[in-house]
N, C-alpha and C positions, 0 to 999 in steps of 0.2 A: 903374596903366596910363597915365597923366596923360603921363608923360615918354616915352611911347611914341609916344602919340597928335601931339604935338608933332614929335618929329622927322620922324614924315611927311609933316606940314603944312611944314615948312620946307622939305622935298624937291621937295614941289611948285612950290616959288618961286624954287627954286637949279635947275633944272636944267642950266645953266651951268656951274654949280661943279663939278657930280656928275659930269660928261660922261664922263670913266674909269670910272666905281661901275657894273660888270656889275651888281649886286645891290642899286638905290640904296633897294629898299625894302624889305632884309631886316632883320627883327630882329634887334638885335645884344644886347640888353641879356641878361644874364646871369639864365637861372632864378633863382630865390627858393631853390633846395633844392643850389641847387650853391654849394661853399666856395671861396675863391678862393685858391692855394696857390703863389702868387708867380708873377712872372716867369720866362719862361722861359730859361734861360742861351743867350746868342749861338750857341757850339759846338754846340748840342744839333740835333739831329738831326728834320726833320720829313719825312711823305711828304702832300704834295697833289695832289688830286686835276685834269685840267684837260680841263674840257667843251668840246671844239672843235665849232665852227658845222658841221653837216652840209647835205649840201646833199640837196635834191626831198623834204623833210619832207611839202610838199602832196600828192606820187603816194604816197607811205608810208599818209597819211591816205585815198587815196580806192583804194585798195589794200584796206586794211583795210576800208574799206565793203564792196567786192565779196566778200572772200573770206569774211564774217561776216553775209551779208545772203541768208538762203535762198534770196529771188526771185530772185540773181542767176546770171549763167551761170557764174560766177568761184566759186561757191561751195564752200567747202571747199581751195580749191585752192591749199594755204600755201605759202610760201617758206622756204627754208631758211636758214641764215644764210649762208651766202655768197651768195646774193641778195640778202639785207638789207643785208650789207656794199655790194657793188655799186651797189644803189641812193645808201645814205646817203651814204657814204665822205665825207668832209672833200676841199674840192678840193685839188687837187698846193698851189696859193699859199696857202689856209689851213694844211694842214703845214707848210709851209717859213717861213712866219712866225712861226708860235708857235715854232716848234723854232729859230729863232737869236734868237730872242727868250729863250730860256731859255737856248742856248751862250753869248749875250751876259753871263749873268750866271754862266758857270761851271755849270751846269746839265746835267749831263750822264747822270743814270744816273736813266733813265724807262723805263717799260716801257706798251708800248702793250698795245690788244687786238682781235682779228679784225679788229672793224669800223674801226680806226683812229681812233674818234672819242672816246676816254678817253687820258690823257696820267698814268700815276703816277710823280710825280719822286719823287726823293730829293735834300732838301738841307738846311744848316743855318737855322736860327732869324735868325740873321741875313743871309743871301742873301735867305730868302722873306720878311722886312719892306723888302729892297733892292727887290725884285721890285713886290710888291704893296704899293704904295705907301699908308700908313695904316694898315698891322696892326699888332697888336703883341701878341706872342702870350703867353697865359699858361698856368699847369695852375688846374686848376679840379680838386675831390673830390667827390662825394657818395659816401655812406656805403664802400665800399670800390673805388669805383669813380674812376677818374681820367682826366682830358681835357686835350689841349693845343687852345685856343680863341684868337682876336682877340679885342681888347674893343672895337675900333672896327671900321670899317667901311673895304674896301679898294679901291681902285681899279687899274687896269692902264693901262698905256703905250697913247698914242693912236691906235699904229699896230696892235697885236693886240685891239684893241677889237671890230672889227667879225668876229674871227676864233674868238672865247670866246663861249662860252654864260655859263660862271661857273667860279669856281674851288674846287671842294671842300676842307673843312677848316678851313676858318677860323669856321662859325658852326655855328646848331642843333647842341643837345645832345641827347644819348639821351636820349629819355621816359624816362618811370619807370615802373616795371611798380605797374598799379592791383589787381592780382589779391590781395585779403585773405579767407582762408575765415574765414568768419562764424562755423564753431559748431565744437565741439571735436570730436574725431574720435574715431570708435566703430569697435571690432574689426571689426565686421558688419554687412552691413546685411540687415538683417530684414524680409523682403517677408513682409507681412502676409496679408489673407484677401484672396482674389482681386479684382481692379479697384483697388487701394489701392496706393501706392507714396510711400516714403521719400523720392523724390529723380530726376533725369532718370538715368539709366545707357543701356549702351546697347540692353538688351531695352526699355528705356522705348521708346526713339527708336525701334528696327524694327517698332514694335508701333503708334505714332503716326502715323508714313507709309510703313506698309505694306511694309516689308522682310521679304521670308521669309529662311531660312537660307540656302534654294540662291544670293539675292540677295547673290553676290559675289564677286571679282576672279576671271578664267579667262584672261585674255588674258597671254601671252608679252611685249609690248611696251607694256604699258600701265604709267606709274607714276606717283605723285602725290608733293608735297614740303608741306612747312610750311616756310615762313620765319621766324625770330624775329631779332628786335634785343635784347634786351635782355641785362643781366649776370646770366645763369641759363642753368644746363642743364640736362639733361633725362636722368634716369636709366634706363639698361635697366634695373636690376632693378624699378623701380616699373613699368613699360611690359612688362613681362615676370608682374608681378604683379598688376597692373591686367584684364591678357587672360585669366590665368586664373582671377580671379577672376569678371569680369563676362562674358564672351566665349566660355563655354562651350558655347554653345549653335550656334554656326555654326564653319567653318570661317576661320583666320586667320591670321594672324602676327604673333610675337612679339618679333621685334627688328626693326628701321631696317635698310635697305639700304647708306643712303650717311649718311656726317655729313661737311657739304661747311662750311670754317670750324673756328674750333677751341673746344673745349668748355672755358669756365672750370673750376674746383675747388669743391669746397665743396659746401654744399646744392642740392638741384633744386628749381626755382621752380615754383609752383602751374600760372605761365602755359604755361611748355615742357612741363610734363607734360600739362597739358589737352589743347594741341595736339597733340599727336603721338597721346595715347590716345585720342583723339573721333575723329580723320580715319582710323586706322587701324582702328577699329573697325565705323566706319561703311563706308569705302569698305576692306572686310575683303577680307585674301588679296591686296593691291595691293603692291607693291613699291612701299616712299617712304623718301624723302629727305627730310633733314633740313640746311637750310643754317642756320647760327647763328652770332652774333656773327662774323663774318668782318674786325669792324675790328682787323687787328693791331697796327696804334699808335695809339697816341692822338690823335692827329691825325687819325685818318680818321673818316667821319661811318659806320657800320655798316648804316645803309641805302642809302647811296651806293653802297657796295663791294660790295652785293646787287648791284645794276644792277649795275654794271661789269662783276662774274661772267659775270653772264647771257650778257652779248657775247662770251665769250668759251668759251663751252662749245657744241659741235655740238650732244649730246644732252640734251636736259633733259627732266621731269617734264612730263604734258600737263596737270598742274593742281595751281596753287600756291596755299595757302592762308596770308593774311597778316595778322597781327593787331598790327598797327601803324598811329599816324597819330598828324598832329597839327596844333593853331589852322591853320587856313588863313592867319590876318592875320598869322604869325608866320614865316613864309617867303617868300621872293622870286617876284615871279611869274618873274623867266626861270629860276630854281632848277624849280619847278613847270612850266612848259609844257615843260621839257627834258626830267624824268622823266615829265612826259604822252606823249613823243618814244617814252622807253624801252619803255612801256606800250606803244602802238602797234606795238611792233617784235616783241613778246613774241606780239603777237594774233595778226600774219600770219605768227608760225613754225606758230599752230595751239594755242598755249598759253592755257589760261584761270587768269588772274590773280583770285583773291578776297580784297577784301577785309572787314575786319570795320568796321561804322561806327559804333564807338565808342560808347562807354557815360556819356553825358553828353546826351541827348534832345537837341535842337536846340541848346544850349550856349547863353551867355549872355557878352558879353564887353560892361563897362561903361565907358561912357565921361563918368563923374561921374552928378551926380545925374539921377535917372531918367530918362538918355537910355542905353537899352540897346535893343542887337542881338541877335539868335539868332549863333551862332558856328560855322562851318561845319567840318567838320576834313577833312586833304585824307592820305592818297589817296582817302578816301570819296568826294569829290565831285569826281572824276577821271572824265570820263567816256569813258574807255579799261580803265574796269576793272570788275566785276561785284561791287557794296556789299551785304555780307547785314548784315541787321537783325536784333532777337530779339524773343522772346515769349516768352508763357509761359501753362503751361493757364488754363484756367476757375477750375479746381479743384486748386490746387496739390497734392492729392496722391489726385488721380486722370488717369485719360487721358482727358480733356475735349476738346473745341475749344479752337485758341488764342485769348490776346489779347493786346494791344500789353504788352511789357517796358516797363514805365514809363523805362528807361535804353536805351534802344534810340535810337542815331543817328541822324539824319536833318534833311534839309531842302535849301536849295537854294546853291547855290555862289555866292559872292561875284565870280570872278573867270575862268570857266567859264561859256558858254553852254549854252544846253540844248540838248543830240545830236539831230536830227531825229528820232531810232528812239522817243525816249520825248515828244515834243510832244503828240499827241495824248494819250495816257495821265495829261500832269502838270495840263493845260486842262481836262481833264474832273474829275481831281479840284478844281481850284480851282473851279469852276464848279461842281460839285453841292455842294458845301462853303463858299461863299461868304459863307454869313452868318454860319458861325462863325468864320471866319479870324481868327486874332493878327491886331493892325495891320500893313500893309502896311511901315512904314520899319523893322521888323523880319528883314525878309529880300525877296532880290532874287528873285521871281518869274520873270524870263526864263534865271535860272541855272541848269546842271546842278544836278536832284534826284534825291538819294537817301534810302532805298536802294532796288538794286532788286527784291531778293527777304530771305526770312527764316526764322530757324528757332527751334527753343526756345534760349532764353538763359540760365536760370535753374534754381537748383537743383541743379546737375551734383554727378555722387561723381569725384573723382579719388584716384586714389593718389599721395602727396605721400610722398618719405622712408619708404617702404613702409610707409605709413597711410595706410587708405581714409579720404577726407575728404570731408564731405558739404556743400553750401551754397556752394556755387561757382559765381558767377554773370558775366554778360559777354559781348558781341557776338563773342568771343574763342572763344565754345564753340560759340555758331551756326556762324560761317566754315568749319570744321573741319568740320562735317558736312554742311554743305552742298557742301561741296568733296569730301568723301569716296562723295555720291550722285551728284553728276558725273562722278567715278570711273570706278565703275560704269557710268554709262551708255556711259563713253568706250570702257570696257572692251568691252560689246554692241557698240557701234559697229565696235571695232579687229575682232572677231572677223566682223564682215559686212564688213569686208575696205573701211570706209565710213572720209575721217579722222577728226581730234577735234575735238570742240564747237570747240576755239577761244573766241574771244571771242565771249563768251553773249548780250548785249543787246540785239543786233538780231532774234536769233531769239527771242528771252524776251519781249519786247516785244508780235511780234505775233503769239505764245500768249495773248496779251490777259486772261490769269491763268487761261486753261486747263491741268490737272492740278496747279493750285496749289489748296490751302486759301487760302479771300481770309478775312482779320483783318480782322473790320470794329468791333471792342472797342478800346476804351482809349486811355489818351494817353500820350506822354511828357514830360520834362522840359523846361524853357524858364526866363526869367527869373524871379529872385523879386523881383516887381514890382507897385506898383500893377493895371500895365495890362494884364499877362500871368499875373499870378498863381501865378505855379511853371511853369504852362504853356505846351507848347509847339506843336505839329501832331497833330491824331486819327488815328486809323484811321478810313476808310471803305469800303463796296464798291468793288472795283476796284482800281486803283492807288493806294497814297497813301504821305506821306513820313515815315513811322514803320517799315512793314513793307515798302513796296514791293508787290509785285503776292500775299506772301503766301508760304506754308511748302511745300514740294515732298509730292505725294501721289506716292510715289515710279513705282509700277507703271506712271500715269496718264501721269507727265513722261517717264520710259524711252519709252512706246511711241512720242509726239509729238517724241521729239526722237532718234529711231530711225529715223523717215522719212525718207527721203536731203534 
């Protein structure tokens, strides 16, 4: 990490130099796990992506306060996207700049969307090193997967400078999917004498937080999605065998509505199947969607091209669940406050965004000998989006009270403020908690903290390759059901004629962990250090940054968040 830590340090002292570098302090160095597979030929064909500057970002943000803030009179009261358009729009001289700025260079077959503030060109390998001055682009493999990336670091002309956010394409690679099932997988699973169970399923879950059978989907207009990035899809017959094997018991449904994106070939990964079989089970009888891998070349970043969608679709899903993310230190902030932009824009359609906060406790990112930090990963500490955590019982194989997943995400943002909505709630955990706290140069205290709610993490049966497989664990399994009881309630909502949750935080907040189960057990992971010992932040009553405010008691949250 040594030669990372160094080129930001020199950034600091060049800003001079940098003056073009949209992105002067995004990581460019190439994963550990990616192959480097030559230059890429002049002729070859890329498509990049180009974030133009929108304008009244600040009315977007205090927009989004009112329509997401119970108390207000605004509440509820979302915009569509041709209001969002209207609002953001790039002004007439931000279009007209970038776009002869691209004719300048023969640039000519882009295709915009709604909002007019995404730009995806098509051009050769050597125009876009003419353009973006310092790339140079190459393919890059892990295992059957292939990328066309920069190795360096790009700049743009000093006159479209102040008219770009950044330019999509050139850096961050696709995570890698962490989903490994642990134990061999058994024809059956054999619920033993009553109270006892093999594993989470999803009579575990309705039985946990209080799902009955009648508890799910009725409403006509109500639907939910999973987002995935990764190279895996997700098979109907597993999700077709998955419902009938475990999902007997309520009413539901057996295939996907929409698959928005295109589905690789080959096996179905642990992680696409979890998702889609947890949120549909959970949030049962719901019409969802399924958007996946959407990047069609290699060139494109596949959570990027998520966004981009979004803007360009009237109707979407009133709640997406997303189990993705990555180093906060390893992305740009104007990369990051732009899709904070997107996030925003998603809330005041009325849309709630979840994500999962990742499965590495408070992280740990070293900067030589034992000067280590906790490591924040973003979109979890995004505070435009709603971060689930995980747990897991008392009694791994009974239905106990929970406690902290020892891999449960969390902590506070490096480069993110803390949201007004959760101040109160993060000072009260420090403050009752203060004399256990990690050291302080460990993590930034006045940053957005997550996460802010939780569910069981651990244990899960999926069906993989039509094999029930049991020991399947991850913030990845939380998301999904916790997105699937939102659902639900959105669904009560749409049916009293009330809109949708929207962006959950301000109202979750000052439920101050009422109809939550509060995790006041366990800890997660952190440095293996001296000074922190493996560890990273506890559970305590109330709020805190392991589990957030705690697991949905489902009947209890329905009714509080049923109240107009």
């Amino acid at each position: 990490c040594s030669s990372r830590l160094t080129l930001s340090i020199t950034l600091l002292f060049s800003s001079s130099v940098w003056s073009g570098y949209l992105e002067y302090n995004q990581d460019v160095l190439i994963p550990d796990d990616w192959t480097h597979a030559g230059r890429v030929a002049p002729s070859e064909e890329l498509e990049l992506t180009f974030a133009l500057k929108q304008q009244h970002v600040d009315l977007l943000e205090e927009t989004l306060r009112l329509v997401s803030d119970p108390d207000s009179a605004q509440y509820g009261k979302h915009l569509t996207l041709e209001e969002v358009s209207s609002l953001l729009r790039p002004s007439e001289l931000t279009q007209k700049v970038v776009r002869q700025w691209l004719q300048s260079h023969g640039i000519t077959n882009c295709l915009t969307v709604h909002t007019q503030d995404f730009l995806q060109c098509t051009m050769t390998a050597e125009v876009a090193e003419t353009l973006l001055s310092g790339s140079k682009f190459h393919r890059y493999t892990r295992d059957a997967q292939s990328v066309v990336r920069s190795s360096a670091p790009y700049s743009v002309h000093d006159d479209v400078h102040q008219h770009l956010d950044f330019v999509g394409g050139l850096h961050r690679f696709p995570p890698k999917a962490t989903k490994e099932t642990k134990a061999s997988s058994s024809g059956n699973q054999k619920q033993s004498k009553a109270g006892v169970h093999l594993g989470v399923t999803p009579a575990i879950l309705r039985a946990r937080y209080n799902l009955t059978a009648a508890d799910v989907g009725k409403a006509h207009n109500n639907s939910q999605a999973v987002a995935q990035f990764l190279e895996q899809y997700f098979s109907p017959a597993d999700l077709a065998e998955f419902m009938a094997l475990f999902s007997r018991s309520f009413p539901h449904r057996s295939q996907v509505d929409r698959v928005v994106g295109t589905q690789g070939a080959g096996k179905a990964g642990v992680e696409a199947s979890l998702d889609i079989e947890y949120i549909m089970s959970t949030g049962a009888n719901i019409s969802t969607w399924l958007f996946t891998n959407p990047g069609r070349h290699e060139s494109q970043e596949p959570f990027l091209q998520w966004i981009v969608l979004l803007n360009n679709m009237t109707d979407l899903p009133w709640v997406h669940t997303i189990s993705y993310g990555d180093d906060e230190d390893s992305l740009s902030t104007a990369y990051m406050m732009r899709i904070n932009t997107e996030f925003m824009k998603a809330g005041v359609r009325g849309i709630s965004l979840l994500f999962a906060s990742g499965d590495s406790g408070a992280g740990c990112r070293h900067f030589g000998k034992e000067q280590n930090t906790f490591r924040p990963s973003f979109p979890a500490s995004s505070p435009y989006v709603t971060t689930v955590g995980g747990t897991s019982f008392k009694n791994p194989f009974k239905i106990t009270y929970e406690v902290s997943d020892y891999i449960s995400g969390g902590g506070f943002s490096n480069v993110f403020k803390m949201p007004d909505y959760q101040v109160s709630a993060v000072n009260a955990y420090l403050k009752t908690v203060a004399a256990t706290l990690p050291p302080q140069s460990y993590y930034n205290t006045s940053g957005r903290a997550y996460p802010d709610m939780a569910a069981l993490s651990h244990n899960y049966w999926v069906v993989v390759n039509r094999i029930p497989t049991p020991w399947v664990s991850g913030t990845s399994a939380s998301t999904p059901v916790v997105g699937g009881m939102l659902s639900l309630i959105n669904d009560q909502r749409l049916l009293k004629g009330l809109p949708a949750l929207g962006f959950l935080n301000p109202r979750l907040y000052k439920l101050k962990g009422q109809a939550l189960f509060d995790v006041t057990e366990g800890c997660h992971l952190g440095c293996l250090d001296e000074q922190v010992q493996g560890e990273g932040f506890c559970a305590a009553p109330s709020w805190d940054p392991v589990t957030g405010w705690g697991t949905p008691n489902y009947p209890a949250l329905l009714a509080v968040l049923l109240a107009e």
